[in-house]
Backbone as a printed PyTorch tensor [residue, N CA C, xyz], in Angstrom:
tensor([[[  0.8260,  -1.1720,   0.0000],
         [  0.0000,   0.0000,   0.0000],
         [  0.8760,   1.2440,   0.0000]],

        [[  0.0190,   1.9970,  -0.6990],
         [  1.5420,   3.4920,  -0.9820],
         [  0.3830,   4.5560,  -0.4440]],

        [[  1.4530,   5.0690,   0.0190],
         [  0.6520,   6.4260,   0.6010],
         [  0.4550,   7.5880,  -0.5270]],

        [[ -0.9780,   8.0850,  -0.2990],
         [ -1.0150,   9.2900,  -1.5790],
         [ -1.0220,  10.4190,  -1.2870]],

        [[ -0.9370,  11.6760,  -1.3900],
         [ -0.5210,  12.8800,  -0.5300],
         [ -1.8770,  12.8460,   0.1970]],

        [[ -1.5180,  12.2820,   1.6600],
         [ -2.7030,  12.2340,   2.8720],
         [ -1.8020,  13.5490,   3.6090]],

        [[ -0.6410,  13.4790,   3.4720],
         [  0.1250,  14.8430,   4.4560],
         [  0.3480,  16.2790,   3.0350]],

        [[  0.0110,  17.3830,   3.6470],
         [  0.0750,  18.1920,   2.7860],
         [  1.7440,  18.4460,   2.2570]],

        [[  2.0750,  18.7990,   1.3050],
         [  3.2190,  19.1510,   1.0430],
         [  4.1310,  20.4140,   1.1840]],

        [[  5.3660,  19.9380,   2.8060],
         [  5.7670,  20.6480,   3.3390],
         [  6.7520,  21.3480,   2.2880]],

        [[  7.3030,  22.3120,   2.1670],
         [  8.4970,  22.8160,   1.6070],
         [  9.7100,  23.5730,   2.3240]],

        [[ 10.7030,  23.6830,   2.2110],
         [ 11.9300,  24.1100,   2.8710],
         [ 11.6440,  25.5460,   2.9860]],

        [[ 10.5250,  26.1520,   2.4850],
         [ 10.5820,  27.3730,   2.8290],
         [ 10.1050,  27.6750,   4.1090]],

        [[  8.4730,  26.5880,   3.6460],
         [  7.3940,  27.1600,   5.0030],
         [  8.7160,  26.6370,   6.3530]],

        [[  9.1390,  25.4810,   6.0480],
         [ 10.6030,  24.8600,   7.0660],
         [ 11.0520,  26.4160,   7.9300]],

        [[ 11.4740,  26.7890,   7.3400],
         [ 12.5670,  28.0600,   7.6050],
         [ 11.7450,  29.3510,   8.3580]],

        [[ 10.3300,  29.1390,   7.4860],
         [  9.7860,  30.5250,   8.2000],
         [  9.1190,  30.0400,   9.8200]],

        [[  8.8540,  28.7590,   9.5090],
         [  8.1010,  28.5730,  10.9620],
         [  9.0760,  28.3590,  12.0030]],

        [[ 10.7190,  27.9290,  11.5150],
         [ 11.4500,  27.9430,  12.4050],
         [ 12.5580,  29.5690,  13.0510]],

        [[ 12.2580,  30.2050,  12.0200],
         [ 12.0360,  31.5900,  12.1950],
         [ 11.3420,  32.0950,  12.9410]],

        [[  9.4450,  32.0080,  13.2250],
         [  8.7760,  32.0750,  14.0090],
         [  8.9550,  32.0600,  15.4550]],

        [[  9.2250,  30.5840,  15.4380],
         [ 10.0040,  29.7520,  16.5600],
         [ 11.2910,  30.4230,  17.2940]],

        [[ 11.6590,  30.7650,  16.7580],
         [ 12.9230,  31.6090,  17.8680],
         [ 12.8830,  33.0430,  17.8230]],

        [[ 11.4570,  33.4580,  17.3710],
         [ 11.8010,  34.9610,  17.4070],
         [ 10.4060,  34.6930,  18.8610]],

        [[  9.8170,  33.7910,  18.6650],
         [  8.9030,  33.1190,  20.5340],
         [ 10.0300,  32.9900,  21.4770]],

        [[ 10.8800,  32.5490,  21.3610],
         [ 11.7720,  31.8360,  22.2130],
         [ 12.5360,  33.2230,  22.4430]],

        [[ 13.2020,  33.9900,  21.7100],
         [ 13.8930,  35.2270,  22.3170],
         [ 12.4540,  35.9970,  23.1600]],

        [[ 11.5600,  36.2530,  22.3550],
         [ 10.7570,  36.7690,  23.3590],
         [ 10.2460,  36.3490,  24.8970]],

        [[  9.9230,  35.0110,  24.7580],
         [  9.7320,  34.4170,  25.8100],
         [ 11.2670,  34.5480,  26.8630]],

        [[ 12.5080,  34.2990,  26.6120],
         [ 13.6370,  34.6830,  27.2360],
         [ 13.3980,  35.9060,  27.7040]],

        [[ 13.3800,  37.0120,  26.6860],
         [ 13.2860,  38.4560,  27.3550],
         [ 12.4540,  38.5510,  28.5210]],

        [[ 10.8710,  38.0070,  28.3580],
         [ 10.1480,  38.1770,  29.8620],
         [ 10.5400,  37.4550,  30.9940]],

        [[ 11.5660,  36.4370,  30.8360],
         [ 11.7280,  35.2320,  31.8800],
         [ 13.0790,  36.1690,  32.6920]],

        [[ 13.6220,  36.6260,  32.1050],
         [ 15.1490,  37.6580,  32.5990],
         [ 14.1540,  38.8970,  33.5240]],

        [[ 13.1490,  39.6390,  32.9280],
         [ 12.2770,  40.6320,  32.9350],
         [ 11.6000,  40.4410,  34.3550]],

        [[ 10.7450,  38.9590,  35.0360],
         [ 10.5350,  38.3390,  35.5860],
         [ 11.5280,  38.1610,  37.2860]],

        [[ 12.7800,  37.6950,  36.6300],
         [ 13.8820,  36.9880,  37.5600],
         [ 14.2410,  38.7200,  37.9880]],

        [[ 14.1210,  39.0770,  36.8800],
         [ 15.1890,  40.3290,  38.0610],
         [ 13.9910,  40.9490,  38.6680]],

        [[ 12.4410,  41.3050,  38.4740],
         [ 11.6500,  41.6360,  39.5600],
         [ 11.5690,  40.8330,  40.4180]],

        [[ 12.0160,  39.3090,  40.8750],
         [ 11.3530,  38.4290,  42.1180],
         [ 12.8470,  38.5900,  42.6900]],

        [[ 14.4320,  39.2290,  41.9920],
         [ 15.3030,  39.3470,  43.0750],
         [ 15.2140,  40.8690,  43.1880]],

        [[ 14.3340,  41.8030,  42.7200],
         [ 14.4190,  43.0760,  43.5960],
         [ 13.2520,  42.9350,  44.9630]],

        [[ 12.0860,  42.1520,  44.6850],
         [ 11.5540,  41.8370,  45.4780],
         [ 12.2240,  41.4540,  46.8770]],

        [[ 12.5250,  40.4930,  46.4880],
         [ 13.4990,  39.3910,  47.0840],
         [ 14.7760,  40.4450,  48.4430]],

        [[ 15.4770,  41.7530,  47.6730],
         [ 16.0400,  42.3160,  48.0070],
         [ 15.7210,  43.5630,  49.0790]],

        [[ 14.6140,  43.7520,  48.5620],
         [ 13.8700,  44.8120,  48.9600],
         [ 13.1040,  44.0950,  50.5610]],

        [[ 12.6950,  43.0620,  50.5010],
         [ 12.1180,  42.3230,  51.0180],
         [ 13.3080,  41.9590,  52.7030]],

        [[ 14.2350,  41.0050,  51.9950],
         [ 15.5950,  40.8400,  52.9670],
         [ 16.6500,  41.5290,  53.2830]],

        [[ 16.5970,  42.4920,  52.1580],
         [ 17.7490,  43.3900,  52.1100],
         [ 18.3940,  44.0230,  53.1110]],

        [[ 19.3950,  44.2830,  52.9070],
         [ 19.7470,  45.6840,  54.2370],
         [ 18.3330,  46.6830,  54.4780]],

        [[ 18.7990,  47.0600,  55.4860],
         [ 17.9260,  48.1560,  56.1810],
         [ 18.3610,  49.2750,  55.6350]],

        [[ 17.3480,  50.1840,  55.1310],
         [ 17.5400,  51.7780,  54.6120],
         [ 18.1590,  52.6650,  55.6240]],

        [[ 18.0450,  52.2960,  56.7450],
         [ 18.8900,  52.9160,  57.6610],
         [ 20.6580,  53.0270,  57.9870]],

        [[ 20.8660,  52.1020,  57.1880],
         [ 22.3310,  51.6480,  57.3070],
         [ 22.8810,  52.6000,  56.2360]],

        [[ 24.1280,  53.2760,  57.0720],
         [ 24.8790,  53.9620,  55.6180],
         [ 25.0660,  53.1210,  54.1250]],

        [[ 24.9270,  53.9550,  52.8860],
         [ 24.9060,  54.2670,  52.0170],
         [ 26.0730,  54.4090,  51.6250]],

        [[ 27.3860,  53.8500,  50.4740],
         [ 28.3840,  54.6140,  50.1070],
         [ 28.3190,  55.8480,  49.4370]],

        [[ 27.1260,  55.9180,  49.0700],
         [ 26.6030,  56.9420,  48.5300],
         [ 26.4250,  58.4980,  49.3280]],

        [[ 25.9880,  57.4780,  50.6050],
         [ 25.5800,  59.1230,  51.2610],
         [ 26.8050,  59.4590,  52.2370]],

        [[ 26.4820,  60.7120,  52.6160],
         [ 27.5630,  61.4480,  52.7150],
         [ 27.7700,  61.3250,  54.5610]],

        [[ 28.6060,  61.1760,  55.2090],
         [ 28.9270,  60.8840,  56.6020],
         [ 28.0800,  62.0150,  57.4650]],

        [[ 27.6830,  62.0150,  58.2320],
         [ 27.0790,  63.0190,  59.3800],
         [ 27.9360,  63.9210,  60.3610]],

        [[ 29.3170,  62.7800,  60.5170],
         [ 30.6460,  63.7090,  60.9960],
         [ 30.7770,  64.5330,  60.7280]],

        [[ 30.7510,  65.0010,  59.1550],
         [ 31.2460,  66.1970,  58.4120],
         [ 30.0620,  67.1560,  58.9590]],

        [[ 29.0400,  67.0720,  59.1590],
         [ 28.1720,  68.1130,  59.9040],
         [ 28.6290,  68.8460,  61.1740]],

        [[ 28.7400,  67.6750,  62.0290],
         [ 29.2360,  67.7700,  63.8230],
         [ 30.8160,  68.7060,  63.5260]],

        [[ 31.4720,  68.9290,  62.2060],
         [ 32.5240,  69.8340,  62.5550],
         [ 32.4100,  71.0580,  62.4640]],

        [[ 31.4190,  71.8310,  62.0310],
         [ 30.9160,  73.0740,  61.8590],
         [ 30.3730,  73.3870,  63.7660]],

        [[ 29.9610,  72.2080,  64.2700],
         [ 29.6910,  72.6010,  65.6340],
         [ 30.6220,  72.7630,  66.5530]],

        [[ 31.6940,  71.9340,  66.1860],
         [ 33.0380,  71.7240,  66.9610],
         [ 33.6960,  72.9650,  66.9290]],

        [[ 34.3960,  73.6760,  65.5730],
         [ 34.7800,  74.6580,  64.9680],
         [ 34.2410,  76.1620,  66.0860]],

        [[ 32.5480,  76.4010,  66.2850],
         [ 31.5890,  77.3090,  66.3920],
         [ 31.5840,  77.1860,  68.1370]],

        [[ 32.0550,  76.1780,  69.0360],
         [ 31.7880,  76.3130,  70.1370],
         [ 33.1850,  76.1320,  70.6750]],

        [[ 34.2270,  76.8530,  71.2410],
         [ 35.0500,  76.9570,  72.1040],
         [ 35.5590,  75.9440,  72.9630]],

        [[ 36.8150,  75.1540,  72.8390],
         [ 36.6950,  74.1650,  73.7790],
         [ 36.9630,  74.1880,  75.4730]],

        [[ 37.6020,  75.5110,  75.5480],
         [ 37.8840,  75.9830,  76.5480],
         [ 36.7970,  76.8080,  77.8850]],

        [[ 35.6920,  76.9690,  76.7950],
         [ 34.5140,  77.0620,  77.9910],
         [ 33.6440,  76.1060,  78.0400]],

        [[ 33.1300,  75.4580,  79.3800],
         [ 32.5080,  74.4310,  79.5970],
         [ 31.4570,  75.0210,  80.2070]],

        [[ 30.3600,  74.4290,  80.4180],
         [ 29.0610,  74.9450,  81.1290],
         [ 29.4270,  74.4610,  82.4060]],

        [[ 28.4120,  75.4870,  84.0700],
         [ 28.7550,  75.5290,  85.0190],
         [ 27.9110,  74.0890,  84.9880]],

        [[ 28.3180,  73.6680,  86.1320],
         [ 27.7680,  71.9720,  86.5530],
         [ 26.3700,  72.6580,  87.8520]],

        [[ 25.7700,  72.9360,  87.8860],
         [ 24.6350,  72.7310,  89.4320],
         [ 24.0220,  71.6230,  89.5500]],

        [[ 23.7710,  71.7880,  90.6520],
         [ 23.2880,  69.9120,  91.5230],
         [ 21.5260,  70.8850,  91.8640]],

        [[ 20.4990,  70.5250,  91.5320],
         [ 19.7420,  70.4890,  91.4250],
         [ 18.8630,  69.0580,  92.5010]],

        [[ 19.0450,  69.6680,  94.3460],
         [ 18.1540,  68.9960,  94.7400],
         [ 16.7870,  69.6650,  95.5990]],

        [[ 15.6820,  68.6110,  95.5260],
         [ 14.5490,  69.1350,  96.5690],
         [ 14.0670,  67.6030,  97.0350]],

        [[ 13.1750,  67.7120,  97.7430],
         [ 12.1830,  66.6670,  98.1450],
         [ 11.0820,  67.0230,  98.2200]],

        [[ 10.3900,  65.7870,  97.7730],
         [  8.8820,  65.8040,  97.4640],
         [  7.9750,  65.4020,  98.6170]],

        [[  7.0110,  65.9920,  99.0080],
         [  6.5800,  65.7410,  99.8240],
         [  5.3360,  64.3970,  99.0680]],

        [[  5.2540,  63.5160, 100.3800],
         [  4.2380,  62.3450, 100.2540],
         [  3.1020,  63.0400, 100.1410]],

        [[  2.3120,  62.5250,  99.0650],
         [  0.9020,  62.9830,  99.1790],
         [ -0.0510,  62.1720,  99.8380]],

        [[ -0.7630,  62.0120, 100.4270],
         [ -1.8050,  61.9040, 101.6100],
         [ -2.2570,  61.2270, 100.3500]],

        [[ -2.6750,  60.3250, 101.2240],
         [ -3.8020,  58.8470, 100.3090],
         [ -5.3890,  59.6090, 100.4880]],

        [[ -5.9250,  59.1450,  99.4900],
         [ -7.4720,  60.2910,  99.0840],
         [ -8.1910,  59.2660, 100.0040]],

        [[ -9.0850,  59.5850, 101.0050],
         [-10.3340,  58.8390, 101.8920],
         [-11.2560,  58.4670, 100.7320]],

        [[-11.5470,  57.4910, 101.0170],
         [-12.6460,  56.7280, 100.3280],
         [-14.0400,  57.0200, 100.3290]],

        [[-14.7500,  57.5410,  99.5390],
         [-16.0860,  57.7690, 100.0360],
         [-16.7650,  56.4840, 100.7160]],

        [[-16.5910,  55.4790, 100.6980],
         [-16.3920,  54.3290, 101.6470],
         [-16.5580,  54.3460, 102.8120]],

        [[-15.6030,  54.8480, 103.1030],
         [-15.4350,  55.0120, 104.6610],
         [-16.3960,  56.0880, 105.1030]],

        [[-16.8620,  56.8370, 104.8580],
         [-17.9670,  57.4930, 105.5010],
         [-19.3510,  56.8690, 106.0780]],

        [[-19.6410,  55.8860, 105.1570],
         [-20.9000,  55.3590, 105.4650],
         [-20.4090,  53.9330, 106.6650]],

        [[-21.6220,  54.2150, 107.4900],
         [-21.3810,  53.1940, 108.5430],
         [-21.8230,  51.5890, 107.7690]],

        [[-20.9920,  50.6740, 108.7790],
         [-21.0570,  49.2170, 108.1660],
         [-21.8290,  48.7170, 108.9050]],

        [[-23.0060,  47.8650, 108.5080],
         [-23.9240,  47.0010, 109.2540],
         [-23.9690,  45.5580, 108.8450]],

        [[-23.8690,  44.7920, 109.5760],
         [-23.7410,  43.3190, 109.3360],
         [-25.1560,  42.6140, 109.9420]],

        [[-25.4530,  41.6750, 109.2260],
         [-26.2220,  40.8180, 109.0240],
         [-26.6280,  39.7270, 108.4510]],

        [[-26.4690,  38.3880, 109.9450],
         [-26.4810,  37.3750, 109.9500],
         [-27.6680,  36.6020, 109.6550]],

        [[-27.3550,  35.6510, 109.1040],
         [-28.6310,  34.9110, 108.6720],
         [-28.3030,  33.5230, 109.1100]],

        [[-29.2370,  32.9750, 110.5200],
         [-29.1290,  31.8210, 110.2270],
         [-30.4570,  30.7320, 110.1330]],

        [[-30.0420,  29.3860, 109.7130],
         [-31.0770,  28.9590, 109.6290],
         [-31.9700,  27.7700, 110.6150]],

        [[-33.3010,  27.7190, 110.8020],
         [-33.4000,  26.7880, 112.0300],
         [-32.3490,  25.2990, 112.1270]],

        [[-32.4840,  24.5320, 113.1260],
         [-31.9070,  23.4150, 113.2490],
         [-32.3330,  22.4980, 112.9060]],

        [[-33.3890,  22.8420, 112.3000],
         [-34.2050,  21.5340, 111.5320],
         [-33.9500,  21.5600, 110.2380]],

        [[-33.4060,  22.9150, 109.4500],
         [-33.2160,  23.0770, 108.0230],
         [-31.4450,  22.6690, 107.7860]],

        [[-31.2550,  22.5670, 109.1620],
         [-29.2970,  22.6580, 109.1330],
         [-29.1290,  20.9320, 108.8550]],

        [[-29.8980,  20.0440, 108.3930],
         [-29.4790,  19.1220, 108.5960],
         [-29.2040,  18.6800, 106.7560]],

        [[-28.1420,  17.9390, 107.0960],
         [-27.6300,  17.7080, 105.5480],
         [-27.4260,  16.2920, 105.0000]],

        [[-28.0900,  15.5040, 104.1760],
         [-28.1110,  14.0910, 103.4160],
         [-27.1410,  13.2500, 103.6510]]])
C-alpha cells in the first residue's frame, strides 16, 4: 500500500519561516523570563535586604556636619555643673467615700431543723 498525498506538502521554505517564528517566541519568551527573575530578586532584596537605615556609600557621613559645631563652640569654655536637689513631699492617700458610710452586718441563720444535711 503506498501512501497518496494524505500529508500536505511541506516545503523548505514554510521549514525556515516557521522555524524563524520559533525563535523569534523563544527570544521573546527569554526576554520576559530575565524581565521576571530580576523583579522576584528586587523583590526578594527589597524584602531581605539591608535596612535603609544603614549607611549608604553613597551618602555622605554626618561627621562632616558635627565639625561646623566643633569649629563654632570653644573648647575651653565648659558649662557651670549645678546639683539640682529638693524633696517631694508624700501625698496623703485620698479617703474613700467608703469610709464614711457606717457598716452594718447581718447574719442569717437557719433553724436546726433546716441545718441538717443528706
Amino acid at each position: 500500500m503506498k501512501k497518496t498525498s494524505e500529508t500536505p506538502h511541506i516545503t523548505m521554505e514554510h521549514l525556515q519561516d516557521r522555524c524563524f517564528e520559533l525563535e523569534q517566541q523563544n527570544a521573546e519568551l527569554m526576554a520576559k523570563l530575565k524581565w521576571y527573575e530580576e523583579q522576584f530578586r528586587l523583590a526578594q532584596q527589597k524584602r531581605f535586604g539591608a535596612s535603609s537605615e544603614k549607611t549608604h556609600p553613597d551618602q555622605l557621613e554626618l561627621n562632616l556636619f558635627n565639625e561646623a559645631e566643633m569649629l563654632a563652640t570653644p573648647a575651653a569654655q565648659e558649662p557651670d555643673v549645678e546639683t539640682v536637689t529638693y524633696s517631694r513631699k508624700k501625698s496623703a492617700g485620698r479617703k474613700s467615700k467608703l469610709d464614711q458610710f457606717p457598716v452594718e452586718t447581718v447574719l442569717y441563720e437557719l433553724p436546726k431543723t433546716e441545718q441538717v444535711c443528706a
